[in-house]
GUDO-87301 format. One line per field, with one value per residue: residue in one letter; z, x, y of N, C-alpha, C in turn. Coordinates in pm, whole numbers, plus 50000, padded with zeros to 5 digits. Example, Ala and Ser with C-alpha at 12.3 -4.5 7.8 and 13.67 -1.06 7.14 Angstrom:
BEGIN
residu: [A/S]
n_Z: [50780/50708]
n_X: [51319/51285]
n_Y: [49431/49775]
ca_Z: [50780/50714]
ca_X: [51230/51367]
ca_Y: [49550/49894]
c_Z: [50780/50787]
c_X: [51320/51290]
c_Y: [49670/50003]
This chain:
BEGIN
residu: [X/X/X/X/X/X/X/X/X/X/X/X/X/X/X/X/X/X/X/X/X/X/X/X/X/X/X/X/X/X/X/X/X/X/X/X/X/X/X/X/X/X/X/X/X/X/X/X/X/X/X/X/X/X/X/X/X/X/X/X/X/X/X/X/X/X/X/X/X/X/X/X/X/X/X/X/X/X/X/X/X/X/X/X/X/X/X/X/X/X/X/X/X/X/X/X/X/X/X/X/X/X/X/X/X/X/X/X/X/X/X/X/X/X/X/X/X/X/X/X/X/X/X/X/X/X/X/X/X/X/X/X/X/X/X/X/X/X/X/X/X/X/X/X/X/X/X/X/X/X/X/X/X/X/X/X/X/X/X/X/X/X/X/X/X/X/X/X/X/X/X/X/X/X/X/X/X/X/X/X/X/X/X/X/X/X/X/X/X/X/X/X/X/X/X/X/X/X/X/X/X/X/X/X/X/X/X/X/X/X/X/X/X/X/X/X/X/X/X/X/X/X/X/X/X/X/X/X/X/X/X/X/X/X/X/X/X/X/X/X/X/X/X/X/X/X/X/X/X/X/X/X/X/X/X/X/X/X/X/X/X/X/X/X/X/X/X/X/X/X/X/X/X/X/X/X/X/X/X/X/X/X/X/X/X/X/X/X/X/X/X/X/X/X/X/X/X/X/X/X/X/X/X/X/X/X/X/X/X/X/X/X/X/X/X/X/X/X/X/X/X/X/X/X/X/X/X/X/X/X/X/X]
n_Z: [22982/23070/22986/22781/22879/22938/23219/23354/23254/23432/23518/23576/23762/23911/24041/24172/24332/24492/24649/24875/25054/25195/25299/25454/25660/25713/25901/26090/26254/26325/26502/26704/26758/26666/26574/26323/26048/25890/25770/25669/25456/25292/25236/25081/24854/24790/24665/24445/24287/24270/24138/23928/23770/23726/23563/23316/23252/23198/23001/22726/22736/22709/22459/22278/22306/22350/22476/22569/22684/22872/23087/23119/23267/23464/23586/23729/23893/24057/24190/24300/24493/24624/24751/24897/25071/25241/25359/25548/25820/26124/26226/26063/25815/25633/25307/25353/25134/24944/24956/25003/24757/24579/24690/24654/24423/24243/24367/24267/23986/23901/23991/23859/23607/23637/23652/23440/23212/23220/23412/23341/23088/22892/22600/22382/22670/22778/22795/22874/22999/23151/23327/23445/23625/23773/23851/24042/24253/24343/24415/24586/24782/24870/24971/25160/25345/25400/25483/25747/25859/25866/26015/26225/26327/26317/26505/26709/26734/26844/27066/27226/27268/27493/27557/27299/27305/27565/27494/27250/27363/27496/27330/27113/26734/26507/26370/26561/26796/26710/26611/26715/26756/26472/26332/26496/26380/26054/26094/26157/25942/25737/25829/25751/25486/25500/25622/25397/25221/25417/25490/25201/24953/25157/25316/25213/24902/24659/24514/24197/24140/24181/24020/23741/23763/23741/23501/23355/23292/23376/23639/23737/23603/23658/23916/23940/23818/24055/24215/24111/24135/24367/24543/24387/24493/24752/24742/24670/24876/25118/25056/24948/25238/25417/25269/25303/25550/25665/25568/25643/25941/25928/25850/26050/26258/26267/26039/26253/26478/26616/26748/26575/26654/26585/26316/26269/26316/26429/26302/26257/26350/26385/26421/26467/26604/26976/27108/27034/27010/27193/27312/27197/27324/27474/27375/27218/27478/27539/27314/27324/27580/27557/27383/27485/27674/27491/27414/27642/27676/27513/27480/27727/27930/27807/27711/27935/27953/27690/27661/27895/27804/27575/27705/27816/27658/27486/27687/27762/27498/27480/27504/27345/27119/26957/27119/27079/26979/27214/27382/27176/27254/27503/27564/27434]
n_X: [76668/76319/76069/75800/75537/75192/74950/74798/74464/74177/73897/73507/73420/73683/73685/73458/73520/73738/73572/73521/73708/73645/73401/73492/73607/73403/73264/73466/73423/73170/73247/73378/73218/73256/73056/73054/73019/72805/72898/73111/73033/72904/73043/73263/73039/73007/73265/73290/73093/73167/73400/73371/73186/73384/73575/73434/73363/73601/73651/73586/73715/74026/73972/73900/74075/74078/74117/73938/73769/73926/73974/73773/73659/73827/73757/73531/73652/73789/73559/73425/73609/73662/73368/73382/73634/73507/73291/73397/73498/73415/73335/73265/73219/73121/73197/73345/73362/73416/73666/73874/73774/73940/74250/74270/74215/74415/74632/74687/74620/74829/75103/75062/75078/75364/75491/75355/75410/75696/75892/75831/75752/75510/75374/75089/75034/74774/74750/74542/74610/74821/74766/74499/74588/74734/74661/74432/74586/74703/74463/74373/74543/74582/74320/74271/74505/74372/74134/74210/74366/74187/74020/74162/74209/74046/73863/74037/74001/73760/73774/73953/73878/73869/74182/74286/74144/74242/74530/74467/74362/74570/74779/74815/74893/74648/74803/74985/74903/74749/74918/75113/74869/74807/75048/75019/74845/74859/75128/74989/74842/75011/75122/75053/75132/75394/75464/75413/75608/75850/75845/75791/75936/76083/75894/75633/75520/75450/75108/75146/75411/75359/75147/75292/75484/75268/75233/75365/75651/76003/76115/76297/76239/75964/76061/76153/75941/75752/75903/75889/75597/75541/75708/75542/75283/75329/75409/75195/74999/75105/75113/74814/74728/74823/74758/74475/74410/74537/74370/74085/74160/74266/73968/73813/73971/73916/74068/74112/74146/73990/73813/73597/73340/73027/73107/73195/72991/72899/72846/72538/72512/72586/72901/73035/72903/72867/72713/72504/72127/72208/72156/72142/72352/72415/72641/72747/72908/73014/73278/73320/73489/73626/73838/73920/74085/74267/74405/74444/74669/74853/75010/75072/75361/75484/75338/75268/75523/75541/75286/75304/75585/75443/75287/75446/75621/75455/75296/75521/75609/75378/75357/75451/75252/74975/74797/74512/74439/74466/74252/74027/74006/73990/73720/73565]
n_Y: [35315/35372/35181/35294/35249/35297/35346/35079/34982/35077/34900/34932/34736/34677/34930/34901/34727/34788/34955/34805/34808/35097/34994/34830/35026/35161/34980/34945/35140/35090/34893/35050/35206/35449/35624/35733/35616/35664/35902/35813/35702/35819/36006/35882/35817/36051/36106/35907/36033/36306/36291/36123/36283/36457/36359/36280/36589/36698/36493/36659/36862/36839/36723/36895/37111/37348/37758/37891/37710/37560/37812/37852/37679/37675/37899/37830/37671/37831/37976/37781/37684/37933/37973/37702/37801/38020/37844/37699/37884/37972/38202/38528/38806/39095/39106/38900/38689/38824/38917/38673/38542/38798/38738/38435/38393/38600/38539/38271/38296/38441/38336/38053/38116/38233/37975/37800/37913/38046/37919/37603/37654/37611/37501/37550/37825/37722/37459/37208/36951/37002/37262/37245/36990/37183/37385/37303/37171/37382/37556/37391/37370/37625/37693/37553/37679/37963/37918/37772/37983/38265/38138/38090/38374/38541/38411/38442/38724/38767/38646/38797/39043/39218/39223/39316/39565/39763/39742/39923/40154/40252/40351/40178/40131/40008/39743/39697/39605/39387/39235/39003/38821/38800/38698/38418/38362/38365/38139/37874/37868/37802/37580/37301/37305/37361/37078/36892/36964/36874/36585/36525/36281/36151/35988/36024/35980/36287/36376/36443/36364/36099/36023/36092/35851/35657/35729/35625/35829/35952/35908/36057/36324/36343/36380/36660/36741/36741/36932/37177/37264/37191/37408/37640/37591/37636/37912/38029/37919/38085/38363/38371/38301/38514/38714/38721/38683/38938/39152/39089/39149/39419/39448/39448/39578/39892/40159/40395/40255/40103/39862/39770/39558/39480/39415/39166/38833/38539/38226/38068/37771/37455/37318/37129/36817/36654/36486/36275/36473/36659/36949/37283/37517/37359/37238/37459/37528/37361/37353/37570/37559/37385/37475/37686/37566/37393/37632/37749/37548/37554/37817/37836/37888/38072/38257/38464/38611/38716/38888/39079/39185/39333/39483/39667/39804/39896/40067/40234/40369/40515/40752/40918/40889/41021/41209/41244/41015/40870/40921/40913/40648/40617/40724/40609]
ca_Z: [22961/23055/22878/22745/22881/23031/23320/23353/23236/23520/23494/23723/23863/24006/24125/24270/24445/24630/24773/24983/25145/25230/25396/25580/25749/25822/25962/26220/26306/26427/26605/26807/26757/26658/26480/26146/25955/25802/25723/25548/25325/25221/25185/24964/24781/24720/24589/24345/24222/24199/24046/23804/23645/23672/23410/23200/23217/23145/22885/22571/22743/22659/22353/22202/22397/22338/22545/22657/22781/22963/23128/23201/23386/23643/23704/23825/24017/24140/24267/24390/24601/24708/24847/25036/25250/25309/25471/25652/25954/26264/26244/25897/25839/25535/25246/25374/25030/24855/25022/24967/24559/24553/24734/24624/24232/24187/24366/24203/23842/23923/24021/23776/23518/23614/23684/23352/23127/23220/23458/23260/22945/22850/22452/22437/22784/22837/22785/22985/23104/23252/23347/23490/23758/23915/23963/24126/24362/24412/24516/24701/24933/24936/25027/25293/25438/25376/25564/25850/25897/25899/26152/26345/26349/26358/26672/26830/26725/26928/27206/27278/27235/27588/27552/27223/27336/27625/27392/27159/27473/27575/27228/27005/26662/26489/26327/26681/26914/26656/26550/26784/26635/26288/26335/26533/26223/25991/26142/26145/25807/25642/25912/25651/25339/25583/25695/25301/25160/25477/25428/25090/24892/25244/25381/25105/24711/24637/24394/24051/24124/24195/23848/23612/23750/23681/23326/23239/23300/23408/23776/23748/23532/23767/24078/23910/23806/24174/24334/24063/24155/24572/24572/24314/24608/24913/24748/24644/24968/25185/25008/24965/25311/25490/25258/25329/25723/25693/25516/25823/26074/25867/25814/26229/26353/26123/26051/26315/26562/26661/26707/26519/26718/26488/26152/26307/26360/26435/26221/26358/26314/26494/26317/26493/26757/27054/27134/26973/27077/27285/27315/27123/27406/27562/27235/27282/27604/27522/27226/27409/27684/27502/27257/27584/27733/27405/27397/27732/27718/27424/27556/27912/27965/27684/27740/28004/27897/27588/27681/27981/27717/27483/27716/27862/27523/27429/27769/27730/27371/27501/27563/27182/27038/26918/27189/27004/26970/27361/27439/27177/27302/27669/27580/27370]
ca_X: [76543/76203/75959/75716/75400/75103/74891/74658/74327/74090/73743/73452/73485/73781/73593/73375/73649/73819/73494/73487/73794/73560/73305/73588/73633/73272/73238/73564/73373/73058/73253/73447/73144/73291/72948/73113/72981/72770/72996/73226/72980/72868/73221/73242/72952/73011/73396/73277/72997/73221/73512/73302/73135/73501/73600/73336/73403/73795/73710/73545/73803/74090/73982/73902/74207/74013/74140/73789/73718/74021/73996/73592/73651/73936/73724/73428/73701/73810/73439/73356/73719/73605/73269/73435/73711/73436/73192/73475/73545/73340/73265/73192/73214/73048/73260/73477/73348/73498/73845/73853/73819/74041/74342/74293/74281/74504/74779/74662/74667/75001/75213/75039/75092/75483/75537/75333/75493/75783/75975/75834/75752/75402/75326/75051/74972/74626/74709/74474/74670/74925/74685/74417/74615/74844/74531/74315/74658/74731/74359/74330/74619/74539/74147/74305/74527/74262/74025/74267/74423/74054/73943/74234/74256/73838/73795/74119/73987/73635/73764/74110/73851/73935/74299/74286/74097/74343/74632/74463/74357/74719/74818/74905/74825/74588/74886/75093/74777/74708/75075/75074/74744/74851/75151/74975/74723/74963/75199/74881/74829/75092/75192/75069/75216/75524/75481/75422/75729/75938/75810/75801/76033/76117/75770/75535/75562/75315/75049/75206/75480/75272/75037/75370/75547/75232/75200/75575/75734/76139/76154/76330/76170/75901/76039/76176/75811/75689/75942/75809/75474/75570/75731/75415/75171/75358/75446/75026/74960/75160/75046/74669/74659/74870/74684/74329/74430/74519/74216/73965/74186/74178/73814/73735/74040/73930/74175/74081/74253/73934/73756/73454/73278/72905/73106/73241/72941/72890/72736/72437/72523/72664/73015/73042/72798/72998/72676/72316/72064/72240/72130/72303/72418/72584/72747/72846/72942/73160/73328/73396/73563/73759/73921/74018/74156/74325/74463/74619/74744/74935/75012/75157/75518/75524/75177/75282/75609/75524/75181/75371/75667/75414/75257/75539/75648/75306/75293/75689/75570/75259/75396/75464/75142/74909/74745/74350/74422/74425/74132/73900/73989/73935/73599/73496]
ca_Y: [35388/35322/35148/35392/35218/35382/35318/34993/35014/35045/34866/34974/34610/34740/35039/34824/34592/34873/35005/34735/34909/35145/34909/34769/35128/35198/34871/34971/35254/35054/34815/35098/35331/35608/35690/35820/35499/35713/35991/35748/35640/35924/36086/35764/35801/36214/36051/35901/36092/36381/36214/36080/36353/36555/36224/36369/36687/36671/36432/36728/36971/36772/36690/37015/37210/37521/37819/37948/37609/37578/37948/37874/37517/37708/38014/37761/37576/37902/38002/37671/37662/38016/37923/37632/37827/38090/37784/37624/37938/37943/38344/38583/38942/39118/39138/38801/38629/38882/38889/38551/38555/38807/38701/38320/38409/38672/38482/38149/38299/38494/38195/37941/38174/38192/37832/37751/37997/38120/37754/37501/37668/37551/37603/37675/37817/37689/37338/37156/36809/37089/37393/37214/36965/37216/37521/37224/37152/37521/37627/37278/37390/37798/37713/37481/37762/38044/37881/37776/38104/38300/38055/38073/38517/38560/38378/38569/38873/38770/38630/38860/39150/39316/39266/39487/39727/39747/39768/40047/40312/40255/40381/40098/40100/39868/39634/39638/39492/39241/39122/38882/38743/38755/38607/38307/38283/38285/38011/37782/37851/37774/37438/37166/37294/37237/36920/36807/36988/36820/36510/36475/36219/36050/35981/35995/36029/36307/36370/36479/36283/35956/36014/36113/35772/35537/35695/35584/35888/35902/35940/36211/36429/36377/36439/36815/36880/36831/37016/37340/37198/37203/37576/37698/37563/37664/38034/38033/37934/38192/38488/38483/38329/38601/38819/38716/38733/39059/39178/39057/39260/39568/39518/39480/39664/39994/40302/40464/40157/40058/39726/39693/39402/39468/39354/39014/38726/38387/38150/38000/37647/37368/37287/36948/36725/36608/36361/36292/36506/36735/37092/37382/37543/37289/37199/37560/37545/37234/37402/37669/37533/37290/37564/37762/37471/37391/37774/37786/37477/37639/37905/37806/37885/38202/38377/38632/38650/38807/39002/39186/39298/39412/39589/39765/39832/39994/40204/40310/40454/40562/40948/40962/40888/41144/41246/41267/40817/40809/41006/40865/40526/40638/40783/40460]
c_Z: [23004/22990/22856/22747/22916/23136/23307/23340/23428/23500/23573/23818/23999/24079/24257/24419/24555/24682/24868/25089/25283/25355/25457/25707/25803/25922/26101/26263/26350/26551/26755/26825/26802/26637/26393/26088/25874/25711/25643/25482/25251/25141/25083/24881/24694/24626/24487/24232/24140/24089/23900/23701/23643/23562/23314/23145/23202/23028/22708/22609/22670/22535/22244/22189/22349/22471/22631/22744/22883/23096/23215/23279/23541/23674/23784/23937/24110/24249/24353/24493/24692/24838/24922/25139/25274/25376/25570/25807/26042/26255/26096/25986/25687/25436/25280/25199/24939/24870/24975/24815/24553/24598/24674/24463/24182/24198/24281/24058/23827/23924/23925/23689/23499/23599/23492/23232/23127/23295/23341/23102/22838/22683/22394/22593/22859/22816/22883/23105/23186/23355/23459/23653/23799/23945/24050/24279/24427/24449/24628/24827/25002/24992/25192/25441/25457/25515/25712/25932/25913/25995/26244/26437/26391/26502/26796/26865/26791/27060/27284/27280/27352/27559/27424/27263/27471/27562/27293/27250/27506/27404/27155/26927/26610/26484/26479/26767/26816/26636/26584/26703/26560/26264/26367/26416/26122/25967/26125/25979/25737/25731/25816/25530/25363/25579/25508/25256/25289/25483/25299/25013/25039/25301/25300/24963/24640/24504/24290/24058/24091/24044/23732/23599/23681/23533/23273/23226/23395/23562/23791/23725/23665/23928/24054/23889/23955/24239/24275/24139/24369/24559/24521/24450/24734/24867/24715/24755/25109/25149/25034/25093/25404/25434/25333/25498/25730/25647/25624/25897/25995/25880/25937/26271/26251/26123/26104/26444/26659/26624/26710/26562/26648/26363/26148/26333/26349/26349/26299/26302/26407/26413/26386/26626/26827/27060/27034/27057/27168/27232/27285/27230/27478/27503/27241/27336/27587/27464/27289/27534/27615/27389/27380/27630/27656/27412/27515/27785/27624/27423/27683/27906/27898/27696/27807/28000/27785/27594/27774/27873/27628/27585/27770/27755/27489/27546/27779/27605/27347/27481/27439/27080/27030/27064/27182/27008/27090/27384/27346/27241/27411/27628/27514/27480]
c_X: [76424/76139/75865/75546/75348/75043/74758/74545/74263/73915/73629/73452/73574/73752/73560/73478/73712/73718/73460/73573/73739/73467/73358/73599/73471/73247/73333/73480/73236/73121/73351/73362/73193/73192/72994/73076/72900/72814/73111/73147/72921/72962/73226/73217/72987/73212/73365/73201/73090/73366/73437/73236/73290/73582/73568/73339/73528/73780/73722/73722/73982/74092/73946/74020/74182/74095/74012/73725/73779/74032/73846/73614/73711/73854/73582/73518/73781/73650/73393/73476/73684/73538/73303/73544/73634/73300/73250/73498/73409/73250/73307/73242/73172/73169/73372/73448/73459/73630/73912/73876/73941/74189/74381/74304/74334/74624/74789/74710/74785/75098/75155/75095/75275/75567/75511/75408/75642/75936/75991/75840/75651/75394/75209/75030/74868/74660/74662/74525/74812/74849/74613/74455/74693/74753/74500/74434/74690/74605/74339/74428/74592/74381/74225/74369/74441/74169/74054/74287/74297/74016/74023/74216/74067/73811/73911/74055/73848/73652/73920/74038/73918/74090/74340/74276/74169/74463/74622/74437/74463/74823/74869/74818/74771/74648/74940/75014/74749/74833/75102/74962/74804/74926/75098/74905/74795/75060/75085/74829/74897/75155/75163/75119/75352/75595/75470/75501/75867/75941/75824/75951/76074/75956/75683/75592/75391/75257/75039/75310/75434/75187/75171/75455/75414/75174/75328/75658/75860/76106/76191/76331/76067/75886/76050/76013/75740/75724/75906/75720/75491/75585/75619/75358/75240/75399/75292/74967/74970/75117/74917/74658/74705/74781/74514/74309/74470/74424/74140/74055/74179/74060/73748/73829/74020/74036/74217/74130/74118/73884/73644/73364/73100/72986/73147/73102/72955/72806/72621/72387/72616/72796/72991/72970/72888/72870/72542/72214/72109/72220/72220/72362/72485/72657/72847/72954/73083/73267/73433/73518/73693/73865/74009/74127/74299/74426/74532/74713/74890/75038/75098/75295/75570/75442/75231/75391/75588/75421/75259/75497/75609/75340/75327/75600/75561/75313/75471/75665/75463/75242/75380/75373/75092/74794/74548/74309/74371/74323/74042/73891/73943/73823/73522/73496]
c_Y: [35304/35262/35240/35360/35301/35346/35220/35040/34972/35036/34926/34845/34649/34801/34978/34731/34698/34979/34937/34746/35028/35119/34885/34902/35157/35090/34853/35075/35207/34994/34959/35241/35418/35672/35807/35705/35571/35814/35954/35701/35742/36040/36017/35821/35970/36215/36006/35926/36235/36381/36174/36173/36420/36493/36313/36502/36749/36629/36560/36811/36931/36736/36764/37082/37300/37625/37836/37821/37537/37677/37915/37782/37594/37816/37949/37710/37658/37941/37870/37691/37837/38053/37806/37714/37956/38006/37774/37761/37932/38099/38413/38713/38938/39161/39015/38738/38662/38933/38803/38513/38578/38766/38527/38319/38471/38602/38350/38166/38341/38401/38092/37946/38176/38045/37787/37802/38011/37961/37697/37519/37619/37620/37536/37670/37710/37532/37257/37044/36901/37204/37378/37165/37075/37336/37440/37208/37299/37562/37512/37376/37536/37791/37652/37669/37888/38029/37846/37939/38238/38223/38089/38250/38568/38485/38435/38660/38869/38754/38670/38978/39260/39353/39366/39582/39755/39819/39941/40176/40296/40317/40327/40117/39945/39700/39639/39584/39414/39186/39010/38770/38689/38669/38468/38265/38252/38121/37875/37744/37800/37595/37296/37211/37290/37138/36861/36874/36902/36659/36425/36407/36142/36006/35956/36038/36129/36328/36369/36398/36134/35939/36028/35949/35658/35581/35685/35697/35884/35925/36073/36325/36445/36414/36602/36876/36854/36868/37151/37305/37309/37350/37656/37724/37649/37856/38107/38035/38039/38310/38515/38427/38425/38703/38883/38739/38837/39198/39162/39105/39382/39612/39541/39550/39788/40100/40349/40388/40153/39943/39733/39567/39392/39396/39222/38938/38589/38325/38072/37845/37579/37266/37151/36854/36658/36490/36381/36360/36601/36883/37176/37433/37478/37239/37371/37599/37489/37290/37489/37654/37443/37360/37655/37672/37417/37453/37772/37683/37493/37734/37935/37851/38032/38324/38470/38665/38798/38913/39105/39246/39338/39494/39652/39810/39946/40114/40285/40422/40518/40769/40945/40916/40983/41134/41175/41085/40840/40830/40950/40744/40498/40631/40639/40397]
């Protein structure tokens, strides 16, 4: 058996000692000017600011183990994880916010709720040192894919616009000219909760595992709670983000198997500076080119493979559509 210690005290000393870790990295980043020296210190600095009050505000919660103050902490840390994977995409539509909620906290409380209850067997539910870390790991990874999988299907759906509309006067419905898409957004979405379930236990030791071993728990207890833990996240993450990606094509491809191109915009911001000083448009420009370039380098060997059998597919089944589809699509 184990010894039944707990985990070294940590001083702020300490703190202090391994931000010079830190310094060491901004300080690689002058000498090979990357110019992120400032961006790692500020990442830093917003690390331990927000770490620090989340101390503070764990500590009453914990030490009350009230329900209501349990229930109120996750629906802030649902709204705040919200409003981050609705900054993170490149292009918006009205009503993405609220896609977004829903899909990330229904599936979030759904699966927490079985894992916590019903797997492990929490008594009570709400207990916070259980409750608390595995929402914060299940919205961490569903904001992640959320926000991927919207980025990835919103800028298809802007810049594949002809080949839709193509697809839909030839009589495909809405879901069969996007499938393609979806599918691609999808796959993107879900590619790091992947790579850390394939990974994991040979490669790295992750998060719940790593905190249950340095508070003296068995090994092996803790590897069983992060393989619940792992399937929770990766069955949290698959859902609301397949969901939330098929929400934004519904809402631009409408009923009616048309593409809405007014309810899609761009944000009018510059996600990342290629140099100092350089003009939005040719930050644009750049963007732009380097995402195509990206895309058919992607692309190469499969691309007209698959577009020519969907569209011989689509015009083969073309006779047996409703007639009234073709003709508004013509006339559009």
């Amino acid at each position: 058996m184990l010894p039944a210690t707990g985990p070294e005290h940590i001083s702020p000393l300490a703190v202090v000692l391994a931000t010079t870790l830190i310094v060491f990295t901004a300080l690689l980043s002058l000498v090979v000017r990357l110019k992120l020296h400032c961006q790692i210190l500020v990442a830093a600095a917003r690390c331990i600011l927000q770490l620090g009050i989340l101390g503070y505000i764990l500590k009453p919660i914990f030490l009350y183990n009230a329900w209501w103050l349990v229930v109120g902490y996750a629906f802030l840390m649902l709204l705040v994880g919200t409003f981050e994977a609705y900054a993170r995409p490149a292009y918006t539509y009205k009503g993405m916010l609220v896609h977004i909620f829903i899909c990330l906290g229904s599936y979030a409380a759904t699966f927490l709720a079985f894992a916590m209850m019903i797997i492990i067997q929490i008594h009570p539910w709400y207990q916070p040192q259980y409750f608390i870390p595995v929402l914060g790991m299940l919205l961490g990874s569903a904001i992640s894919g959320i926000s991927i999988g919207l980025s990835t299907i919103l800028e298809e759906l802007s810049s594949d616009k002809d080949r839709l509309e193509l697809l839909l006067s030839l009589g495909a419905s809405r879901w069969e000219a996007t499938q393609s898409l979806i599918q691609r957004a999808c796959k993107v979405a879900l590619t790091p909760i992947l790579n850390q379930m394939n990974i994991a236990g040979l490669v790295s030791i992750p998060g719940m595992m790593t905190g249950q071993i340095l508070g003296g728990s068995d090994p092996l207890q803790a590897a069983r709670y992060q393989m619940i833990v792992m399937f929770t996240i990766a069955a949290t993450t698959a859902m609301s983000s397949v969901s939330a990606i098929g929400l934004a094509t519904s809402w631009i491809v409408d009923g009616d198997h048309q593409i809405i191109s007014a309810r899609l915009s761009q944000r009018n911001r510059i996600a990342f500076k290629v140099q100092h000083n350089m003009p939005h448009n040719a930050v644009h420009e750049y963007n732009a080119m380097m995402r195509g370039l990206a895309h058919a380098a992607a692309m190469q060997g499969h691309w007209q493979h698959d577009e020519f059998r969907q569209l011989e597919s689509v015009r083969a089944g073309a006779k047996q559509m409703p007639d009234h589809r073709r003709v508004k699509h013509e006339q559009k």
